[in-house]
BAKE-123126 format. One record per residue (C-alpha): x, y, z; residue in three letters. Coordinates in Angstrom, 2 decimals. Layout:
<donus>
> X|Y|Z|ALA
...
</donus>
This chain:
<donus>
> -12.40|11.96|10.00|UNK
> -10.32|14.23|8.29|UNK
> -9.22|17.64|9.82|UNK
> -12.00|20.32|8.96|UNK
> -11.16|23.55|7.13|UNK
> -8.52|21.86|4.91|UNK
> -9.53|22.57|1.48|UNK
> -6.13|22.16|-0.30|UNK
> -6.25|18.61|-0.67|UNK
> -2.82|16.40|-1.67|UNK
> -0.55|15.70|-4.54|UNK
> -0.44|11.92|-4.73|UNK
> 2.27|9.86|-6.50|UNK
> 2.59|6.03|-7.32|UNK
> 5.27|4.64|-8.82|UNK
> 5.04|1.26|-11.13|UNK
> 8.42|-0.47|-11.75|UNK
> 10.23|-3.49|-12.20|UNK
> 12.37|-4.62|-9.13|UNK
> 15.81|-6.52|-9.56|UNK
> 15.30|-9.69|-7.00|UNK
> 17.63|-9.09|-4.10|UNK
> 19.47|-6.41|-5.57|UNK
> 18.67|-3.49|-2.88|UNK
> 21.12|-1.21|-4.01|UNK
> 19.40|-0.62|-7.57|UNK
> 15.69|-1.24|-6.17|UNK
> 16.45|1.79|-3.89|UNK
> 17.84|3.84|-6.78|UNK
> 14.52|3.78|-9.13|UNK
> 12.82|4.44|-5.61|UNK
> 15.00|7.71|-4.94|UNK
> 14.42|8.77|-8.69|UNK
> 10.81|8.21|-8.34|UNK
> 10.84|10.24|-5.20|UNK
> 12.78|13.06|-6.84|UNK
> 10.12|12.87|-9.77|UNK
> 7.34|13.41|-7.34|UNK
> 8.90|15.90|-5.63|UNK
> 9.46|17.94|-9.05|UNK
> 6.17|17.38|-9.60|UNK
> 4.55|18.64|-6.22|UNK
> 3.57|15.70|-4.65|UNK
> 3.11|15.32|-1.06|UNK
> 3.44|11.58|-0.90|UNK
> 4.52|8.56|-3.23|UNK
> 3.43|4.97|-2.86|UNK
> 5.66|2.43|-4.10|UNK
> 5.03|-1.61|-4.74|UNK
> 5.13|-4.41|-2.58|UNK
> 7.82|-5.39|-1.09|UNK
> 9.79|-3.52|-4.23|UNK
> 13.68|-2.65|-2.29|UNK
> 14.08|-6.25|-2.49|UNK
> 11.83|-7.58|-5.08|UNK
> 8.86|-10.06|-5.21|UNK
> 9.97|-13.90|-5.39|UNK
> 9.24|-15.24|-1.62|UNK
> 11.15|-18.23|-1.35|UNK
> 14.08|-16.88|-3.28|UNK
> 14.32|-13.74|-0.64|UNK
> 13.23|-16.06|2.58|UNK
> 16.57|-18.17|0.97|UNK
> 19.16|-15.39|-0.06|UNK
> 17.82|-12.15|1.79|UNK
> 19.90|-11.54|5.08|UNK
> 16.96|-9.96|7.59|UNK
> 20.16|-8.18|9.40|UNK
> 20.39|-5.81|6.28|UNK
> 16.14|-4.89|6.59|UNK
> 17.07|-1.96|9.44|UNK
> 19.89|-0.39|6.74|UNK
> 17.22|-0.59|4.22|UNK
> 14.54|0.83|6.35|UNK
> 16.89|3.68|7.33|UNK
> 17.71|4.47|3.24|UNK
> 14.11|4.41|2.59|UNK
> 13.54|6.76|5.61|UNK
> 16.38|9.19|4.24|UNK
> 15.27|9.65|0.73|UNK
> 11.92|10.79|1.84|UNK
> 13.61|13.13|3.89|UNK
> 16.33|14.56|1.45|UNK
> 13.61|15.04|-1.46|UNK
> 10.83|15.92|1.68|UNK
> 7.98|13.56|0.27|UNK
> 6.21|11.26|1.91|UNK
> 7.12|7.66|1.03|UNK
> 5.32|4.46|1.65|UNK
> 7.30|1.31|0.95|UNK
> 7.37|-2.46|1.75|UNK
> 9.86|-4.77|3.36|UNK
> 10.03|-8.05|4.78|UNK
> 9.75|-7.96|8.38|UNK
> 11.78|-10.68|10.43|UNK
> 10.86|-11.32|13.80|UNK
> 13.86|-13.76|15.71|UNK
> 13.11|-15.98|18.45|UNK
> 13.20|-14.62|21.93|UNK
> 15.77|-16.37|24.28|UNK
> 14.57|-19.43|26.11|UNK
> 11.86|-19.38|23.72|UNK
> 11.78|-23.08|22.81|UNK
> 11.86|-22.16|19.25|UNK
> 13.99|-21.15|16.86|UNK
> 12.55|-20.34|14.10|UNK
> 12.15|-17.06|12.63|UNK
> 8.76|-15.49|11.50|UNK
> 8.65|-13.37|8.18|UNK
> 6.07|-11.07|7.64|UNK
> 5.30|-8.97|4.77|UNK
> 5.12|-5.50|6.02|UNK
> 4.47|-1.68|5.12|UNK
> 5.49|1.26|6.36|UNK
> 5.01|4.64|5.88|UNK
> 7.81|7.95|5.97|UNK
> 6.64|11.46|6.55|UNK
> 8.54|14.38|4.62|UNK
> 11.49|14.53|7.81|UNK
> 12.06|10.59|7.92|UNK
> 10.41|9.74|10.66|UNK
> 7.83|6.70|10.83|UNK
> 4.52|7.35|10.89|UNK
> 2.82|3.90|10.66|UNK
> 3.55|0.26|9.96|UNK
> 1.04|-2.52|8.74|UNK
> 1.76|-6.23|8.39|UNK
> -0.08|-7.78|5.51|UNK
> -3.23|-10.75|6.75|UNK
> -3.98|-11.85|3.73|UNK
> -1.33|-14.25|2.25|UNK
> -1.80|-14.95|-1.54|UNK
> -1.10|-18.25|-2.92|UNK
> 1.19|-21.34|-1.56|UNK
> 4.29|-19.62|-2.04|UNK
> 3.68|-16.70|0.41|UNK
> 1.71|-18.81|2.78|UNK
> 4.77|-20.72|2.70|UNK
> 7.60|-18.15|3.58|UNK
> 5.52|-15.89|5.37|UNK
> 3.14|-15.28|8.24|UNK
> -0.34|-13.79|8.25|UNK
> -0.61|-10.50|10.24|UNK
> -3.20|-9.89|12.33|UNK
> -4.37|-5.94|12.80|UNK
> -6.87|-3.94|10.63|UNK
> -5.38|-1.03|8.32|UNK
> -2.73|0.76|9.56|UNK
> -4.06|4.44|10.33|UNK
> -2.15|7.98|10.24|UNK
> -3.50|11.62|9.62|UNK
> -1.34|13.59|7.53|UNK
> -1.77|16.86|5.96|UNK
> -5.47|17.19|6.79|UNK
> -6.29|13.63|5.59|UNK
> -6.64|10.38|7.15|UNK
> -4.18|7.93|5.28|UNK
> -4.63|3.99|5.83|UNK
> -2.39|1.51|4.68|UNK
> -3.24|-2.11|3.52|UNK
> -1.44|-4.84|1.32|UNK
> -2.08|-6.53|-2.40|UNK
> -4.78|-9.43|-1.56|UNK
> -5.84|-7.32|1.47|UNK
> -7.89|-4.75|-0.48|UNK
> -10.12|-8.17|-2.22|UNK
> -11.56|-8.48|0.85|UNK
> -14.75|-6.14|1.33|UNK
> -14.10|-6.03|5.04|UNK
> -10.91|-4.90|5.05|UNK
> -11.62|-2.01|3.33|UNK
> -15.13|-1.46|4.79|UNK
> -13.10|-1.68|8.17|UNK
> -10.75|0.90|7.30|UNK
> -13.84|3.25|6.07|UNK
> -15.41|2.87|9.41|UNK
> -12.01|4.46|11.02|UNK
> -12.60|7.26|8.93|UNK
> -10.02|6.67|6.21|UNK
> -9.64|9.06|3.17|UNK
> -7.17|7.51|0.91|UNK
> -6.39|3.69|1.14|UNK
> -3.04|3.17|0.29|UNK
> -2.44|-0.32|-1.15|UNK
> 1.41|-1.71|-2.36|UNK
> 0.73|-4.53|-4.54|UNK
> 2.20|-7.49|-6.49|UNK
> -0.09|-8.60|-9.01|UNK
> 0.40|-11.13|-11.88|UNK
> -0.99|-11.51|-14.92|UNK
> -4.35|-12.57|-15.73|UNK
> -5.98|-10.70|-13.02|UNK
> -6.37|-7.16|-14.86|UNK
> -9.99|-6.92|-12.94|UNK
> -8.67|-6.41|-9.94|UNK
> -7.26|-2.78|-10.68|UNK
> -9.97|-2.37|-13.38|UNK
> -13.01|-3.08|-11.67|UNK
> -12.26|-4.38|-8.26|UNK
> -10.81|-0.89|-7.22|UNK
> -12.90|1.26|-8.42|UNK
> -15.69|-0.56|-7.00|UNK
> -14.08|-0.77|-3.69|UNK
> -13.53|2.45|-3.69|UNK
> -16.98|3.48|-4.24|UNK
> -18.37|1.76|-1.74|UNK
> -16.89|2.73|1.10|UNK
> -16.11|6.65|0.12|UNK
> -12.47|6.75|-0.26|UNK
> -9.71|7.26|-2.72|UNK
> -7.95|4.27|-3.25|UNK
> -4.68|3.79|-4.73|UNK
> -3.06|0.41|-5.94|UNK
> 0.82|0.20|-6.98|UNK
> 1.67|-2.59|-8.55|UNK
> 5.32|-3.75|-10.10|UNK
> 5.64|-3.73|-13.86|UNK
> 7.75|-6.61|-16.12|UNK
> 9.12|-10.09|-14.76|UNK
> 10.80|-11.08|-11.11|UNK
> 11.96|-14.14|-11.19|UNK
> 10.18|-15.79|-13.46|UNK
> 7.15|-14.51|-12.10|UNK
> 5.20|-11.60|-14.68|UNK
> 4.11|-8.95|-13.15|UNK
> 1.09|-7.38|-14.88|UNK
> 1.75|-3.46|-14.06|UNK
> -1.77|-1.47|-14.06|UNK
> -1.85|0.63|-11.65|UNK
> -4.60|2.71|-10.46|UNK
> -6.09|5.50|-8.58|UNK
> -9.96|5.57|-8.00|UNK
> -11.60|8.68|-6.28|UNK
> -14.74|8.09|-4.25|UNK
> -17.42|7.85|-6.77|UNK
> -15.45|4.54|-8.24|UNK
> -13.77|7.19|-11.16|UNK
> -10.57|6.14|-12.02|UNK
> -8.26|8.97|-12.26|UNK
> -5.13|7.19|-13.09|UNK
> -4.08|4.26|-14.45|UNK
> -0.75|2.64|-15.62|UNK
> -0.44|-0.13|-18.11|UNK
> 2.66|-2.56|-18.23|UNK
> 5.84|-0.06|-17.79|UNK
> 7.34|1.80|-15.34|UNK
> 5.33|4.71|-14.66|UNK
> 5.89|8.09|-11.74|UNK
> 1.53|9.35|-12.17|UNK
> 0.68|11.95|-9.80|UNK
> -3.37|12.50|-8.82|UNK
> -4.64|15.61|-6.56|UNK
> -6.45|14.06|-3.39|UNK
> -9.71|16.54|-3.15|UNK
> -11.03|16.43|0.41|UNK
> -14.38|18.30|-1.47|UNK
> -14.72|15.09|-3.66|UNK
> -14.74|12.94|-0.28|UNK
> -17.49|14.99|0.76|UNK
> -19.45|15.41|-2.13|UNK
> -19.43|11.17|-2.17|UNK
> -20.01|10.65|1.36|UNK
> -23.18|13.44|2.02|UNK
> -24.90|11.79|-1.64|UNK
> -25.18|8.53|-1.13|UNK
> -24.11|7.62|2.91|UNK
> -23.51|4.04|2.63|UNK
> -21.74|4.03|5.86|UNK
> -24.27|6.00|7.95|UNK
> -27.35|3.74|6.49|UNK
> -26.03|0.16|7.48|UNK
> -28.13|-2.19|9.19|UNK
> -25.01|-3.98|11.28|UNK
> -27.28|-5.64|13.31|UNK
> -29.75|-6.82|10.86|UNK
> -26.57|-8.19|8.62|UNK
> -25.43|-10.24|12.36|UNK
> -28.73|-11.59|12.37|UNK
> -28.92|-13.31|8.91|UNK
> -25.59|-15.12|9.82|UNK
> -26.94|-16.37|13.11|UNK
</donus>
């Protein structure tokens, strides 16, 4: 649960953009100037988009995207949170190659998150298990591990990925480790505007968390990305919300909101886990 006595809360920041597919160099640039933004503004942390440094069309990075350049990548990300001494949580593909005498070589893609404290260093790493749609299930591979968990400045951070967060056990899941704010990088198209606007919140809600959902703004290959990000505090409120552009929102994390949610109505503490096995048997 998260570290007693810590009344101060955090300064959150997300940041909604438009990525240029496979161009690394400018996708990192908008990241650094988002980062500098949230530093100017206080923030403790900033959540950027799904797989954002390198942009969100699967097939056309599994065909042009050389997985020898993902450590350099990793290392820039890792360097602007330490120059502007935010947080940063960002998404990559992940390329796992074949080990010798293997019988296989193929490589396995993953689409991964992972999460920079203030000096650089790593301080957790999620794969995404949830694959949306052909083209992902196509080019990618399902991970396999619940919510990547971290404390951090009093609070207990967990980490998830887009189509994760629409499934109520993930997120329940996460709750039950104690998490305080889900963080969830996100690639969302159009037409599915309840997802951030009532799918969130909801989420949220029910499990006693604050929940935040980056997602890319404007068009990636074709693809239209519908923007609307959102932050939802633990009674399902939203406290922030993006529409289409490019957008740096900051939201204060209130550990005495957690509490206020959690003591009122204890959804966690009055489940019937057993009873619920039972009606599936």
């Amino acid at each position: 649960m998260s570290e007693e006595g810590n009344v101060s809360g955090m300064r959150l920041a997300i940041m909604q953009g438009e990525s240029a597919v496979l161009d690394p160099t400018a996708n990192l640039a908008v990241i650094r100037e988002a980062a500098r933004q949230a530093a100017d503004g206080g923030a403790d942390l900033l959540i950027t988009p799904e797989l954002f440094p390198v942009g969100y069309a699967p097939r056309v990075v599994r065909a042009g995207l050389d997985p020898a350049l993902l450590p350099g990548l990793a290392q820039e990300l890792a360097e602007i949170a330490r120059t502007t001494g935010v947080a940063l949580l960002a998404s990559l593909p992940e390329v796992e190659v074949p080990v010798p005498d293997s019988g296989t070589t193929e490589q396995r893609w993953f689409i991964s998150a992972t999460l920079f404290g203030p000096d650089g260093v790593q301080l957790s790493h999620y794969r995404k298990v949830h694959l949306f749609g052909a083209e992902e299930q196509e080019v990618f591979i399902p991970g396999d591990q619940p919510a990547a968990v971290v404390d951090f400045q009093g609070l207990r951070l967990g980490t998830v990925i887009c189509y994760d967060v629409e499934f109520p056990e993930t997120v329940r899941a996460a709750a039950l480790r104690g998490v305080d704010l889900l963080m969830v990088p996100t690639a969302l198209g159009s037409g599915y505007s309840q997802v951030p606007q009532r799918l969130i919140p909801t989420r949220a809600m029910e499990n006693h968390l604050y929940l935040a959902y980056v997602n890319h703004a404007g068009v990636e290959d074709g693809f239209h990305l519908s923007g609307g990000s959102v932050v939802a505090d633990p009674f399902g409120r939203t406290l922030a919300e993006a529409d289409e552009d490019a957008a740096v929102l900051l939201v204060d994390i209130d550990p005495a909101q957690l509490a206020t949610a959690r003591a009122d109505v204890p959804y966690l503490q009055e489940r019937r886990p057993d009873l619920y096995r039972s009606w599936l048997s």
